[in-house]
C-alpha positions as a Markdown table, in Angstrom:
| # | Residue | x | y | z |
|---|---|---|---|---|
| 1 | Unk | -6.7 | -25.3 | 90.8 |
| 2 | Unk | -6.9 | -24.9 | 94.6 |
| 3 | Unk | -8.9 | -22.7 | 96.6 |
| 4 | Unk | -5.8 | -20.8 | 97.8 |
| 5 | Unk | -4.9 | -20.1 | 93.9 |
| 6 | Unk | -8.1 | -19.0 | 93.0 |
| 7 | Unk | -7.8 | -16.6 | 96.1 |
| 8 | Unk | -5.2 | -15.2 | 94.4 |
| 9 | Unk | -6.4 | -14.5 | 91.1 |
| 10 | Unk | -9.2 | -11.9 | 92.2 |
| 11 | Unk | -6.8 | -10.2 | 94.9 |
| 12 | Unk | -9.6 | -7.9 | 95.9 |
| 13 | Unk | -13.3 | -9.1 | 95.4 |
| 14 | Unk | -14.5 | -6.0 | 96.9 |
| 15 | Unk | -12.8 | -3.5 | 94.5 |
| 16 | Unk | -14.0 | -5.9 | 91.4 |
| 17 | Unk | -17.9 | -5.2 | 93.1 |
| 18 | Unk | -17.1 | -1.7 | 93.5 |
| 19 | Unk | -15.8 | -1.4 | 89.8 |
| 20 | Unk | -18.7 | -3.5 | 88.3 |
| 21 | Unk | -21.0 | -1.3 | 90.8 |
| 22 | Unk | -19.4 | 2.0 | 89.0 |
| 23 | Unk | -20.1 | 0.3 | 85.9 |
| 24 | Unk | -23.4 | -0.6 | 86.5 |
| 25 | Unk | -24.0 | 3.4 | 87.4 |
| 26 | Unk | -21.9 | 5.0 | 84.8 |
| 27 | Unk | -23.7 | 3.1 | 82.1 |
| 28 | Unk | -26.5 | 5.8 | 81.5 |
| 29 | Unk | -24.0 | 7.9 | 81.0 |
| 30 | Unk | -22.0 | 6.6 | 78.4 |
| 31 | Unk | -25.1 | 5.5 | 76.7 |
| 32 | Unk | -26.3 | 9.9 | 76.6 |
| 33 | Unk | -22.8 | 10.7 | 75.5 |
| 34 | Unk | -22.8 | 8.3 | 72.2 |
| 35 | Unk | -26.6 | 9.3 | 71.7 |
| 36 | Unk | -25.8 | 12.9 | 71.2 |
| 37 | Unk | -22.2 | 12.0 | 69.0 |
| 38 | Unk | -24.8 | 9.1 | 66.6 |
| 39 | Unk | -26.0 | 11.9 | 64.3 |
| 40 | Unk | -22.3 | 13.3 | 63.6 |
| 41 | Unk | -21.0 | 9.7 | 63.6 |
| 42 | Unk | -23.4 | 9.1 | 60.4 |
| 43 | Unk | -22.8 | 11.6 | 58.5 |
| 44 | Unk | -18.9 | 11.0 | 59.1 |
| 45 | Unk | -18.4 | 7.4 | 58.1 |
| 46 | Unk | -21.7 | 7.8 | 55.3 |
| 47 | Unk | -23.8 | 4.9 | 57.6 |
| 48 | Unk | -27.6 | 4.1 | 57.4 |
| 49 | Unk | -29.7 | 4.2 | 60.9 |
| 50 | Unk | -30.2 | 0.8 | 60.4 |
| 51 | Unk | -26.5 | 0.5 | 61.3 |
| 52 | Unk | -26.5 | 2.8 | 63.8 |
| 53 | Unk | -29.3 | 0.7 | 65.3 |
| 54 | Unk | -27.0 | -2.4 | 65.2 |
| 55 | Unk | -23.7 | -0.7 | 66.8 |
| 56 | Unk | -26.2 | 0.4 | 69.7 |
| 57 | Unk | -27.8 | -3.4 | 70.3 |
| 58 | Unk | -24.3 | -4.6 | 70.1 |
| 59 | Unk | -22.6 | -2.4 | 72.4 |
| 60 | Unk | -25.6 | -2.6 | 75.2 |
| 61 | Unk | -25.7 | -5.9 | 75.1 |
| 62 | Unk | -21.7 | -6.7 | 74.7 |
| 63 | Unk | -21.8 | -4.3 | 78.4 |
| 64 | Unk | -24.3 | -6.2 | 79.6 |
| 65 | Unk | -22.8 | -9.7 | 79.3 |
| 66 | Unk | -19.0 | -8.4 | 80.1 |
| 67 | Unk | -20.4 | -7.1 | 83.6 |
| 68 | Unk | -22.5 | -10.2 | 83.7 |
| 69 | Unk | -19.9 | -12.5 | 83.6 |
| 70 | Unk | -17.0 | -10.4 | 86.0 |
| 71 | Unk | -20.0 | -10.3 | 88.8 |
| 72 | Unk | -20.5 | -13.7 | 88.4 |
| 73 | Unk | -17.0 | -14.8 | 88.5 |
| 74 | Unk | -16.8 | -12.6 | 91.7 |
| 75 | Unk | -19.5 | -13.6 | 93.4 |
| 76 | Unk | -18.7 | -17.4 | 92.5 |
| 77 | Unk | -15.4 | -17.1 | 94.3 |
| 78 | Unk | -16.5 | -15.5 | 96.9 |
| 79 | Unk | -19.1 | -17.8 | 98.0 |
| 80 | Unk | -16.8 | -21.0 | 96.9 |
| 81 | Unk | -19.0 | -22.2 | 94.1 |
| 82 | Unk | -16.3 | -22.8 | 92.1 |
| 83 | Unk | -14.1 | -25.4 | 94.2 |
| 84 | Unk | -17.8 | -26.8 | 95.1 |
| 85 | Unk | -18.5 | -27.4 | 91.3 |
| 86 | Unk | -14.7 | -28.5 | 90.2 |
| 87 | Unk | -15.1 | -31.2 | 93.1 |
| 88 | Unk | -18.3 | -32.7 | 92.1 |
């Protein structure tokens, strides 16, 4: 893949750091909101807080390595990393 057709594929770096930014700031948020549903979530679907613990581990740190991963991708186009490690 050239540089010009990885260019393409992000169309607008800056609006991926912006939404990974919102992301990033938002996160405290959405992580209050299922806090206050977990108690009627457990008695709905019968579950133990040993579950409960689990879905909350796995959802912080599936959010954490998603954002990971798109700000890394960004910020390895943007600096050229990627054509730099394909050619060596």
């Amino acid at each position: 893949m050239t540089t010009t057709n990885q260019k393409n594929l992000i169309k607008s770096p800056k609006l991926l750091i912006v939404a990974v930014v919102l992301g990033v700031i938002l996160n405290p948020l959405n992580t209050t909101m299922i806090t206050i549903a977990l108690p009627s979530i457990k008695s709905e679907f019968q579950l133990t807080s040993t579950d409960i613990f689990f879905m909350g581990v796995t959802g912080v740190v599936l959010f954490n390595l998603l954002q990971f991963l798109a700000l890394e991708q960004t910020t390895a186009t943007n600096v050229g990393l990627i054509s730099t490690l394909k050619t060596s």
